[in-house]
N, C-alpha and C positions, 0 to 999 in steps of 0.2 A: 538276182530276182528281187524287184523290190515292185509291188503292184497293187493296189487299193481293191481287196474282194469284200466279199458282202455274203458268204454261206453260211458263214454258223449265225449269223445274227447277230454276233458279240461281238466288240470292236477290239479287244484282246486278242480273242482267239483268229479273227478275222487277219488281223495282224502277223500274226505269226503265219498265218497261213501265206498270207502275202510275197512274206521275208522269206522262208524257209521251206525248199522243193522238198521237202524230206518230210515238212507235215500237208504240202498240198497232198504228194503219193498216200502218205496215210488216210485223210479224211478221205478220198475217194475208195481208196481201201475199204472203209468201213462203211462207204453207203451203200449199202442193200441189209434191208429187213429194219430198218430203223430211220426217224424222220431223218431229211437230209441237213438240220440246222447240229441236230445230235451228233450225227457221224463227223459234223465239220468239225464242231468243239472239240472233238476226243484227243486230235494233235495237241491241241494247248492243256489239256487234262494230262494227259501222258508227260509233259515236258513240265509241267507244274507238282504233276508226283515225284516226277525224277529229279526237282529242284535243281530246274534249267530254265533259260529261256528261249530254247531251241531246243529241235533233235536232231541227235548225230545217230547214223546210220552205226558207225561199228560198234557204239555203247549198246544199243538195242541187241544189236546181230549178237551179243557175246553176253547177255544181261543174260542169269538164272532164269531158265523158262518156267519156276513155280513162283518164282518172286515175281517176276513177269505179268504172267498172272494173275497173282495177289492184284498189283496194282492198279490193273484194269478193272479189277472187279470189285474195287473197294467201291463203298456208295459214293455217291453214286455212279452206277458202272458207266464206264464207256462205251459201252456196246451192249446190246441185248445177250447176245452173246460174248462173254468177255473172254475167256478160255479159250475159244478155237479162235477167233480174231486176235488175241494175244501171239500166238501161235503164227498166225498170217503176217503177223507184223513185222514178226524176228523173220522169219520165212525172206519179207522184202527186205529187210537190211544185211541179211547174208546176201543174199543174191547181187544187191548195191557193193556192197564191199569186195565178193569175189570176182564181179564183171567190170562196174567201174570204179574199182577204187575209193569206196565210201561214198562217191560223188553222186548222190542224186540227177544232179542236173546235166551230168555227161548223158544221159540220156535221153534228152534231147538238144543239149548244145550245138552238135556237129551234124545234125543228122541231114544226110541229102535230098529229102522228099517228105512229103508227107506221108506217101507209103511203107519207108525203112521208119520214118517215127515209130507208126503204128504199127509195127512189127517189131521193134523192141518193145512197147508198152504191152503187149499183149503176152510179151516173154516172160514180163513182171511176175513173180508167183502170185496170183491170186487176183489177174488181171486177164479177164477173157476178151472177144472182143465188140463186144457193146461200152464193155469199162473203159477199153482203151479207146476206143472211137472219143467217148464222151470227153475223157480226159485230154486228147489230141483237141478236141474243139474248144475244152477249156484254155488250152495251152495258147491256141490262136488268140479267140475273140478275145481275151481278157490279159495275157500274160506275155504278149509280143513275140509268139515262136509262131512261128510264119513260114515252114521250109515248103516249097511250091509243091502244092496239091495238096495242102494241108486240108483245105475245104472237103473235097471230094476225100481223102484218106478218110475222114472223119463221121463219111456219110451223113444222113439226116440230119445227124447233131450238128456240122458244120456249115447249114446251112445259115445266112443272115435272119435275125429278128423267126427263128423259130420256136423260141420256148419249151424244147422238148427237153432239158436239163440243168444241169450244176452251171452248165457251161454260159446259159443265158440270163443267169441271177444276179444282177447288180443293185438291186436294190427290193424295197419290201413289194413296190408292184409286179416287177418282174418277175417276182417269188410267186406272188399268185396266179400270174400267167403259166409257169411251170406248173403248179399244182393241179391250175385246172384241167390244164391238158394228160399231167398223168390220171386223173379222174376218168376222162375219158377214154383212157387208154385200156383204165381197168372197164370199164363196165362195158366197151367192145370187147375184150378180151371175154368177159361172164358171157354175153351175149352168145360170142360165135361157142362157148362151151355149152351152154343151155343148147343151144340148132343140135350139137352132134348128140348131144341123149336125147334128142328124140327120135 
């Protein structure tokens, strides 16, 4: 995997994410409840506490889950929630190590559709499937994994030039084409909650 992103904003963190399937699964991991530049950082933050420059799946999957911990949640944290995402973390790198063998990227190297991707990725602990769709469509439009029907596996998100995620962020306009669309994603979502109390 070697591929030029743009999510955390940093060209470090960016970087590594590029290089290393093991911190793109993480940064998606950790985006929800926190901006999505945040949750990208947190692979380079983790792999920078653990004085590396990468992450390996089985060092995590076997790390002390209170030192673990600690390290997420030293200032500043890597997640709003540092603790139960710490937790989520080691979660995916057991799972990587007893499924495929440390190897992040066996899951999706081989995979025969777009449909069996998205059915591993969903398999992922802590991967339901909006996460996995999204991350199926990052995988396409951005990182050259293409198994037929990847578009459609990926639903909405895999759609071209739609803006609806991580998956469509290459650079800082594109960033704000995501943003504004989650905006209105939310203030439909208040809206139709407002109609039912009354």
């Amino acid at each position: 995997m070697d591929a030029t992103l743009h999510l955390a904003q940093d060209p470090a963190a960016d970087a590594l994410l590029g290089r290393s399937p093991l911190a793109a699964l993480t940064g998606m991991l950790l985006d929800q409840q926190i901006p999505m530049e945040w949750a990208f950082k947190g692979p380079w933050t983790i792999a920078e506490r653990l004085g590396t420059d990468d992450l390996d799946a089985h060092e995590i999957a076997v790390y002390d889950p209170e030192a673990f911990a600690a390290l997420l949640s030293r200032k500043p944290a890597v997640h709003r929630y540092p603790g139960s995402m710490a937790k989520r973390i080691q979660q995916l790198c057991q799972y990587l190590v007893e499924h495929y063998d440390a190897d992040p990227e066996a899951v999706w190297r081989d995979a025969g559709s777009g449909q069996e991707l998205r059915g591993r990725l969903e398999e992922l602990p802590g991967f339901g499937r909006q996460k996995a769709q999204i991350f199926l469509a990052l995988l396409g439009k951005q990182l050259g994994v293409r198994p037929e029907g990847w578009r459609e596996a990926a639903g909405p998100y895999g759609e071209a030039q739609a803006y609806r995620s991580v998956a469509d962020i290459t650079g800082p306009s594109s960033l704000a084409k995501v943003r504004a669309h989650k905006q209105e994603m939310k203030a439909a979502a208040k809206a139709r909650a407002g109609d039912g109390k009354a």
